[in-house]
C-alpha positions, 0 to 999 in steps of 0.5 A: 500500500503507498504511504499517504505521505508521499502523496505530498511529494511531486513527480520529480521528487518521488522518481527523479527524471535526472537520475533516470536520465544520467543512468540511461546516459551511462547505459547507452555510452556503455553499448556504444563502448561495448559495440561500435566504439570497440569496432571502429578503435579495436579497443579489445575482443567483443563483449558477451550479451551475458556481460551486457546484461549484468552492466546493464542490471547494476544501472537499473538497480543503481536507479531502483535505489537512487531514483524512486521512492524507496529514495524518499523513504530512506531520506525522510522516513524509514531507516529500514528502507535506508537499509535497503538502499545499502544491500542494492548498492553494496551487494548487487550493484559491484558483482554486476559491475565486476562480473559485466565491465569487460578487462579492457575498460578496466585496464587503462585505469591501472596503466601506471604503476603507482596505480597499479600497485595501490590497486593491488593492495586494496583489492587483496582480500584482507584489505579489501575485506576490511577496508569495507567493513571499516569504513561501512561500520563508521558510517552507521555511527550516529553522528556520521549517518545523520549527517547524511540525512540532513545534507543531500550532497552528503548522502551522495558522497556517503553512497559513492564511498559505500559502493567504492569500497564494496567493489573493492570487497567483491574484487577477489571473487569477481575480478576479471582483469588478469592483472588483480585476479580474483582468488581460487575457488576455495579461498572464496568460499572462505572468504565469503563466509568471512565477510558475512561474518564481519557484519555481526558487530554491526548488526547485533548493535543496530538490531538489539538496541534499547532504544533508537539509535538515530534521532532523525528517524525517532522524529521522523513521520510515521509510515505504516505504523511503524515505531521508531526502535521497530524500523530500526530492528527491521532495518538491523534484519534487512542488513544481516538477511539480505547480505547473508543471502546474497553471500549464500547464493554467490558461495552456492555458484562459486562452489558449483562451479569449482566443483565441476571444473574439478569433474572434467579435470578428473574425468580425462584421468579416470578414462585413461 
């Protein structure tokens, strides 16, 4: 059911004709890229329709979290739906950018060799892995997360660090580009279970609170009835399940993959 108080929002404030018109800016620039661009400049080898797909998924889910109402909800209501905002923008978005942007759009970026080595550095696992859950643990911190809240321009850059650093968490699994290649098999499956381990710290202070922690959202208008310290535990549960999900399933691909290349690696043996 849509919430009566978004009825007081314009067209423009609910589903953002500008953001819509930047994201199709970005696909359409991307299939050129991908397509004629790379013809005419021989920029490198063709990009599969699978790789397009993913590319273009990461955009509309950017516009899912960014451009319609859940967008309004999470700046002026609900924590909880802020919280969602997060999962689509930090364990959606970067593996299908990873597993989508082919090696070659990728690899000018890391031409030079104090680049190439910082890359390197933050996209080993540790490093990665912590450098994300630092800087997403800081950010749930009172003073920073209201900030984000009562500043637009600020939210933005809260967000452009959130998706940064996830992409840098997803690299060791989804990397494509030789140079910074993603880790075997088993050591994602290890470190997928790290990583959805990490969040526990974070989850358990959000979700089993006393009271609520954010007095934006405590004086915020009421949606659907929902209190304050219940938005709050909603949106400690959104963090935890939704992320666990997704770290399942990607530990479920990863897990089947490798257990097939082993397959055909054994079959030649066993039939010799």
């Amino acid at each position: 059911m849509w919430p009566e108080q978004l009825h007081l929002f314009s067209f423009g404030d609910l589903w953002h004709p500008w953001v819509f018109s930047w994201l199709a800016l970005t696909q359409v620039v991307f299939l050129l890229a991908a397509g004629p661009w790379r013809r005419a400049f021989r920029w490198g080898p063709p990009v599969p329709a699978r790789q397009k797909l993913f590319v273009s998924l990461a955009i509309w889910t950017v516009y899912l979290g960014e451009g319609t109402p859940l967008h309004v909800l999470s700046e002026q209501f609900l924590f909880s739906a802020h919280m969602v905002q997060h999962i689509l923008l930090t364990m959606i978005v970067p593996p299908l950018l990873l597993l989508g942007i082919p090696d070659w759009m990728i690899r000018p970026l890391i031409r030079h060799r104090p680049l190439r080595w910082l890359a390197w550095v933050v996209t080993r696992p540790a490093p990665a892995l912590l450098l994300f859950n630092l800087i997403y643990s800081l950010w749930h911190m009172p003073v920073a997360y209201e900030a984000t809240l009562w500043y637009h321009w600020f939210h933005m850059v809260q967000h452009a660090i959130l998706v940064t650093t996830a992409i840098l968490m997803w690299w060791p699994i989804c990397s494509s580009l030789e140079e910074l290649p993603r880790i075997s098999e088993g050591g994602q499956m290890v470190y997928i279970f790290l990583a959805g381990l990490s969040q526990i710290a974070v989850f358990g202070v959000i979700t089993f609170a006393e009271s609520a922690m954010y007095d934006f959202y405590a004086r915020a208008p009421r949606v659907w009835g929902i209190s304050p310290l219940v938005d709050q535990q909603l949106a400690g549960v959104i963090m935890k399940v939704g992320g666990m999900a997704i770290f399942i399933l990607a530990w479920i691909l990863i897990f089947f993959r490798w257990a097939s290349r082993e397959e055909k690696t054994a079959t030649p043996k066993a039939a010799s």
